[in-house]
N, C-alpha and C positions, 0 to 999 in steps of 0.2 A: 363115032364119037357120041357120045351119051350126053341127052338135052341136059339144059341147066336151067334154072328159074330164075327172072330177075323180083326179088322181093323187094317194095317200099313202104316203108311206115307212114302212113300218110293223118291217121287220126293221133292223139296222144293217148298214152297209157295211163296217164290221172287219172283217177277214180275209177280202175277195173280192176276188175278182182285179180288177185295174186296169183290163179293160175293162168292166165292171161298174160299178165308182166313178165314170168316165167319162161314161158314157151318165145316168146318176142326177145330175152335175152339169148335163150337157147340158138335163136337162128343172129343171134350178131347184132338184132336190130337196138338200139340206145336210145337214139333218140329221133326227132320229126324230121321227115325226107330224107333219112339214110336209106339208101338201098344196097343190097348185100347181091350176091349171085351163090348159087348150090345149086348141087347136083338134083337132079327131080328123082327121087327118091319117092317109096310109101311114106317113111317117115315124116319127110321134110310136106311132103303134099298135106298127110294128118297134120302138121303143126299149121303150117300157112291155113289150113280150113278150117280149122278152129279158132283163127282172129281176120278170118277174110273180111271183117267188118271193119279191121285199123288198118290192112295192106292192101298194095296193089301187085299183082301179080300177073307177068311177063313170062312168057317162055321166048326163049332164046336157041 
């Protein structure tokens, strides 16, 4: 079975830039303390690393 990641938005996306909000929509996340689960993918790894600064990030 192929791992998963648990993602949670834990900062708010107010006042970041719009590729930021972007990528944060792309994985499910809306709005503060939702946590989403995906596949651990390249893809999804690049999205979650480039706002590892608003999530928190779980493997599962």
């Amino acid at each position: 079975m192929a791992s998963r990641l648990k993602i949670t938005l834990v900062r708010s996306m107010v006042g970041r830039p719009e590729k930021h909000r972007k990528v944060l929509r792309g994985m499910g996340l809306t709005r503060m303390n939702k946590t989403v689960e995906l596949e651990n993918t390249p893809a999804i790894r690049g999205m979650a690393n480039k706002v590892s600064h608003l999530v928190r990030l779980e493997e599962t």
